[in-house]
N, C-alpha and C positions, 0 to 999 in steps of 0.2 A: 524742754528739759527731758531725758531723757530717763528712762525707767531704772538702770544701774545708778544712775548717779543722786535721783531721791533718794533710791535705798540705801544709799552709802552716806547721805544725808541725816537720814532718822537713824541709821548705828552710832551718829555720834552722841548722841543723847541716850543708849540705851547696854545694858550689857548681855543681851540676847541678839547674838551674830546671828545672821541670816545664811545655814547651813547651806546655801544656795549660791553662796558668794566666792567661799575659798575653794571651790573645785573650779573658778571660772578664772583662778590666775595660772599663767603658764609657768615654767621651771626660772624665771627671771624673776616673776612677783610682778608681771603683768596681767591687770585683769581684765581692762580695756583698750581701744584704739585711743579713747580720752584719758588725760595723764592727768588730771583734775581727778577725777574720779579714782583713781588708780591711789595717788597719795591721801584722799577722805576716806578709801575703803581702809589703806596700810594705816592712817591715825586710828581709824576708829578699833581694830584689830589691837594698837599695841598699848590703847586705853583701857579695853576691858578683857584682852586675851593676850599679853606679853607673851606670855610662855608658848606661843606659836610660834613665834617669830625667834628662831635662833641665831648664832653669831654669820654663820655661813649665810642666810636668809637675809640678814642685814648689811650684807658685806654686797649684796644682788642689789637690792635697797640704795645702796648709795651708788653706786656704780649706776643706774636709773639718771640719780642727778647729775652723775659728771659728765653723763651722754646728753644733757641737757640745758648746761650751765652755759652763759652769755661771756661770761667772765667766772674766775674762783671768786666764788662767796655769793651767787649768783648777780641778778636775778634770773628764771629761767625762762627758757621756751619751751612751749606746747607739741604736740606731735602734728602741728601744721606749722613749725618754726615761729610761730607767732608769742612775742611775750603778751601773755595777755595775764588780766589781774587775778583771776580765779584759783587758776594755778599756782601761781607764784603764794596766795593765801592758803592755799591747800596746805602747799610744802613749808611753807612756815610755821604754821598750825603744827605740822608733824615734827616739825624739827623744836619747835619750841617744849614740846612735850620729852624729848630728848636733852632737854635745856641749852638748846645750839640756840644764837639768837645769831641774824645776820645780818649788816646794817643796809644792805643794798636791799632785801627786800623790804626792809623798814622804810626806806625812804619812795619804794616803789607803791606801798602802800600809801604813805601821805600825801604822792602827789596825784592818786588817783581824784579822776573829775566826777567819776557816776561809779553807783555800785550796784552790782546785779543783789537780787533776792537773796541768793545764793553768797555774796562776799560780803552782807550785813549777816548771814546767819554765820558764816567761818569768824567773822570776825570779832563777834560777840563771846564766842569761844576763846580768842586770842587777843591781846591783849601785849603787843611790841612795845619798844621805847623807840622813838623816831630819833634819826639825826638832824638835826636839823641843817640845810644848807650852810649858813652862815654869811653869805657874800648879797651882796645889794646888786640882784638880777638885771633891773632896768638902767642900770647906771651901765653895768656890761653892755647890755646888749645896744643901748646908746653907741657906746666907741665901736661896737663891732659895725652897724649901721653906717658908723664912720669909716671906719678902714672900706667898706665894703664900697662906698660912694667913689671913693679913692681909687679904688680899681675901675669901678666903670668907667671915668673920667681916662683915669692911662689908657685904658683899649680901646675907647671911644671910634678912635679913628684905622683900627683894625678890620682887614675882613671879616665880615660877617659869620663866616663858620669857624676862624680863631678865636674870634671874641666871644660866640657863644659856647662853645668847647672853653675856653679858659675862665668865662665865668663858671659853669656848673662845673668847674673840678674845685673851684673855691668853694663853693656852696655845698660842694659834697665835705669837703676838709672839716669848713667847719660846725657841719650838722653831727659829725660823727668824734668830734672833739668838744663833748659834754663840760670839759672843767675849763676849758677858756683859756690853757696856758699857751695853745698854739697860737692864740690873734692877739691875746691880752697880756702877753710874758710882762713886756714893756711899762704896758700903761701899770702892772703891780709893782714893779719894782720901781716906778717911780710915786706911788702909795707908799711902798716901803723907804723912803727916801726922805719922807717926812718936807721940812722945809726946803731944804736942799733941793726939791722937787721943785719947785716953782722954777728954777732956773732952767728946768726943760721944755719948751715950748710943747702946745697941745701936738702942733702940726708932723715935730720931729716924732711923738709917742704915735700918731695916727701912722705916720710914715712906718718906722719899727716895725709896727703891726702888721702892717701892710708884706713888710720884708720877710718878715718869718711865717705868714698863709702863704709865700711863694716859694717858701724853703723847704717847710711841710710839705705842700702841695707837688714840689715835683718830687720831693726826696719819693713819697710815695707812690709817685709814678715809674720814676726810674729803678725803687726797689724790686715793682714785680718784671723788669724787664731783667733785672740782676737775675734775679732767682728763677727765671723763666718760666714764669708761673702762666698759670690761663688767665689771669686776670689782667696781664699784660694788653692794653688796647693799642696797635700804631698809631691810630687814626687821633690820639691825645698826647702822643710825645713830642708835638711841635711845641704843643703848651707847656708841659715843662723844659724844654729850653726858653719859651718866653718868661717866663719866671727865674729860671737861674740868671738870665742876661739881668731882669732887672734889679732881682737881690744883689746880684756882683756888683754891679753899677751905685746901689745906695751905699754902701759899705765900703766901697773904694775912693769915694769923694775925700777923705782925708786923708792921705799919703805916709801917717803912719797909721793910722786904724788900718791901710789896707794890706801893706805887711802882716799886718795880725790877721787878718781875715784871709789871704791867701795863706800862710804855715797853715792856719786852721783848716781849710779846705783841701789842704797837702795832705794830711795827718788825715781827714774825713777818704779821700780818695784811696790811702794807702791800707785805711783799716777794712773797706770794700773792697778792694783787691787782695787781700791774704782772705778776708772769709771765704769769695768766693774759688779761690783754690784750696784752701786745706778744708772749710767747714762743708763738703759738698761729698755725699758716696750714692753708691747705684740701690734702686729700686728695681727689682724685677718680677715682675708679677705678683705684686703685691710682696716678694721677698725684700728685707731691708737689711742690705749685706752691711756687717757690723766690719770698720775698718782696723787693722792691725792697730794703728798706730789715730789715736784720738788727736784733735787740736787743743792745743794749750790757750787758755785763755788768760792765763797769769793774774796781772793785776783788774783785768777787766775792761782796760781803756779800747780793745780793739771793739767793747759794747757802746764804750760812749763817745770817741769822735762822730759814728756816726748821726746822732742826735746833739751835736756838738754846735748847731745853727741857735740852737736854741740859747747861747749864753749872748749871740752877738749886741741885740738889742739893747739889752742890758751892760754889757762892756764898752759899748758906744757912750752910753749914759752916764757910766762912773768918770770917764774921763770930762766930760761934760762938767763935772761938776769938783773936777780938779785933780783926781787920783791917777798916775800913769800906770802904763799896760802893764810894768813892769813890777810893779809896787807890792805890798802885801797883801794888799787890800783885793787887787786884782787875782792873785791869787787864791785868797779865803774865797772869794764870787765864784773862781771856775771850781773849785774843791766843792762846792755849795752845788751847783748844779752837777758836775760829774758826776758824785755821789749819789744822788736822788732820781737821774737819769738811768742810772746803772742799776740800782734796784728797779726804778718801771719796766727795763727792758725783760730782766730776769725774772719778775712778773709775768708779764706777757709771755716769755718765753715755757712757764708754766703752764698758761692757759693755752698754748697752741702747739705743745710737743707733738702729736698727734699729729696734725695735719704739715706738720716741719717735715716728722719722720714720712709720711708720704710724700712728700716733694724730695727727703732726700738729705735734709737739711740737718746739719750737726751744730744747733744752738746752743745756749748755755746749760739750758736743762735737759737736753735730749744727749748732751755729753755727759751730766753727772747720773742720768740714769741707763746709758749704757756700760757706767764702771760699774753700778751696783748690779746691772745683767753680768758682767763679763765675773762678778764674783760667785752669783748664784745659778748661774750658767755657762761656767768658762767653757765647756766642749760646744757650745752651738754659735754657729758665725755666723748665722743670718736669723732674722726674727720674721717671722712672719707676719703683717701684720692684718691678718684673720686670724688665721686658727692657733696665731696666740698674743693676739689682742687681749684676753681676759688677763693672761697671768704679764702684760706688760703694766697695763693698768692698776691689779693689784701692786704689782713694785713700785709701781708711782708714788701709787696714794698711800702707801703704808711704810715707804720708804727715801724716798727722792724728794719727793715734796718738800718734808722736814728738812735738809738739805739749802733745796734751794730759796726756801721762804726765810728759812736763817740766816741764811748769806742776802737775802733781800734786806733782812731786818738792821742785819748788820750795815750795809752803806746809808740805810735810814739814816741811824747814829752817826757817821761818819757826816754825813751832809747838817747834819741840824748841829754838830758841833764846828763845821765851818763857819753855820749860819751865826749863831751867839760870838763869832771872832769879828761879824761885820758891825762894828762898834759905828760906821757912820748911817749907819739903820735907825731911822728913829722907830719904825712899825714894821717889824719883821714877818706880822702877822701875816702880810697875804702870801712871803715865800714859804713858810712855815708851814703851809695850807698844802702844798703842794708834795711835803714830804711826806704829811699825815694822810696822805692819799697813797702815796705809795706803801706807807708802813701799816695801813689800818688793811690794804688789801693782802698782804703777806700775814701779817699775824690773825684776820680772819681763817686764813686757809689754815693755817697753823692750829688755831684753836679747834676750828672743825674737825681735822685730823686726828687731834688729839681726842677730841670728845668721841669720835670712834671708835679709837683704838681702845677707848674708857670703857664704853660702851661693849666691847666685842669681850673685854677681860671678864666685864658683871655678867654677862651671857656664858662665856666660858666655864666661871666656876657654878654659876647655879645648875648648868647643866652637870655638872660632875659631882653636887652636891645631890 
């Protein structure tokens, strides 16, 4: 351990700063290459010396975290990109003394396995409310197990460098699909289904499952080939047309389900075709030419056919069990997902403006925060994004955010009032999971901001007091 980071250790317990300390952060409120150390020095500082620490200081302060955040509301990464647990208890610690609590680091904390020296002494200081999971892990990962056998058995008879290229793109999918709605949509909705459920056989929910990791999985792949990203591989785009051939192929076995699954794949293909002509402007040299004329995103559906694979399973199933495609019922299910989908995108698309606006990309958020540039910046057409990175950030977080997290919050609402319309739900419980995942990560960010802007007012006047 190293010699800055004890002594940022014994300041938390003591209100005699070590005048050796605050001459060693730089003009951002950096004081070390370790970001651990960095948020134990800034808690221990605004425990026994607030009045150091001004609104503009605090404003450096958090801007810290959004250069570091995995996701809004964390958890974070380290300055070797590593979430590791010290840190993430640091800044909790810090923030909690701020009264910010945040459940993702809450739950990052519960599932830790070992604690250093160092996260039993932060932690004895802090004192979170964990969320708890709430879902039966081993019964998941069981059916995933399942789908997963499913695949190897379909490529079995594949060459050897398809099959092995199209299992690791599945294993990648679903390593990085934490809540389980990509393999598991199916098998919840027919949880949610209550009795009615029995009349869906295991083999068809395994199958489901199976359909939407190859739905995911290519959508994924053909997205960065859309956007022409670097992360674009050739050498794995066979695999996602082995995947689209097989999803098309389960979906179309019933000759009217597959009318519904091609419109839907129509409408999927036409809403990727208008982004990537209207949402797309030039970067140059780092300049981010802002365009005349923005895309309209109206109602939103051009966010959600293309995450629109994700009702199929589910739409297969209602009919399964007597409700046609046509029906109301069918409706309130696609309103139910639409909704819920359209805030996760707009979500994400919060957490990744930044790296959008470097590719170029005119997402949901990256459009409502170049109206709020083009109001407090109408004379400049391009943004740079260096040398004015800082003040784009600030409009984000002090202004856009609130925006997009309310219009998140908002098709929250809109999808859990489809959900109470599906009266042949006996346990709506596990779709329900899914909104309060999209809604819990929107009004996280929302509160945080707000407790900022809280925060920057009480520094505000005590200074002018």
């Amino acid at each position: 351990m190293n010699t800055l980071l004890i002594s940022s250790l014994k300041l938390l317990d003591t209100d005699k700063l070590n005048n050796e300390l605050l001459p060693q952060k730089n003009t951002n409120w950096l004081f070390s290459y370790d970001l651990a150390t960095n948020f134990i020095i800034i808690a221990a500082i605004f425990k026994h010396k607030p009045q150091i620490i001004s609104g503009q200081d605090l404003a450096k302060i958090l801007k810290i975290l959004t250069d570091h955040e995995v996701q809004a509301g964390g958890p974070y990464f380290n300055q070797d990109k590593q979430i590791d647990l010290t840190t993430n208890i640091a800044i909790a610690y810090f923030l909690s003394l701020n009264e910010v609590s945040l459940p993702n680091l809450g739950k990052l904390i519960k599932e830790a396995t070992t604690l250093s020296e160092v996260d039993k002494y932060l932690l004895s200081l802090f004192n979170q409310t964990i969320i708890p999971a709430g879902k039966d892990d081993s019964v998941d990962d069981l059916m995933i197990a399942k789908i997963v056998e499913v695949a190897r058995d379909r490529f079995k008879n594949l060459d050897d460098n398809l099959k092995t290229i199209a299992l690791e793109e599945i294993d990648r999918t679903l390593k990085k699909n934490k809540d389980k709605q990509m393999s598991l949509m199916a098998y919840y909705f027919r949880l949610a289904l209550g009795k009615n459920g029995t009349m869906i056989s295991d083999e068809f929910v395994t199958q489901a499952g199976l359909a939407n990791i190859f739905y995911w999985t290519a959508f994924i792949i053909y997205d960065d080939f859309w956007d022409e990203d670097d992360k674009a591989i050739p050498r794995i785009l066979p695999a996602a047309n082995l995947y689209a051939r097989h999803y098309t192929d389960f979906y179309s076995q019933d000759p009217e389900f597959r009318t519904f699954f091609h419109n839907l794949m129509d409408k999927l293909d036409a809403a990727n075709t208008w982004e990537t002509i209207y949402c797309r402007t030039k970067v140059i040299n780092s300049k981010f030419i802002i365009p005349d004329q923005l895309p309209e995103y109206g109602n939103y559906d051009w966010k959600f056919y293309p995450a629109s694979g994700q009702i199929l399973g589910p739409m297969a199933m209602l009919t399964k069990v007597g409700y046609d495609l046509e029906s109301k019922e069918a409706t309130d299910l696609t309103n139910y997902f639409r909704n819920y989908l359209i805030a996760m995108q707009i979500n994400d698309d919060a957490h990744d403006y930044i790296e959008d606006m470097e590719r170029g990309h005119l997402s949901t958020v990256v459009v409502m925060l170049l109206k709020d540039w083009k109001i407090k910046y109408p004379e400049q057409k391009e943004i740079d994004l260096v040398s004015d990175l800082k003040k784009l950030q600030e409009l984000f977080w002090f202004k856009t955010i609130k925006t997009a997290c309310e219009l998140a919050v908002n098709y929250t609402a809109k999808s859990r009032e489809a959900l109470v319309k599906l009266h042949f739900l006996e346990n709506p419980t596990p779709l329900a999971h899914f909104i309060d995942i999209a809604e819990n990560v929107a009004k996280t960010a929302l509160d945080e901001q707000q407790k900022s802007l809280d925060f920057l007012d009480r520094w505000t006047n005590d200074n002018q007091i």
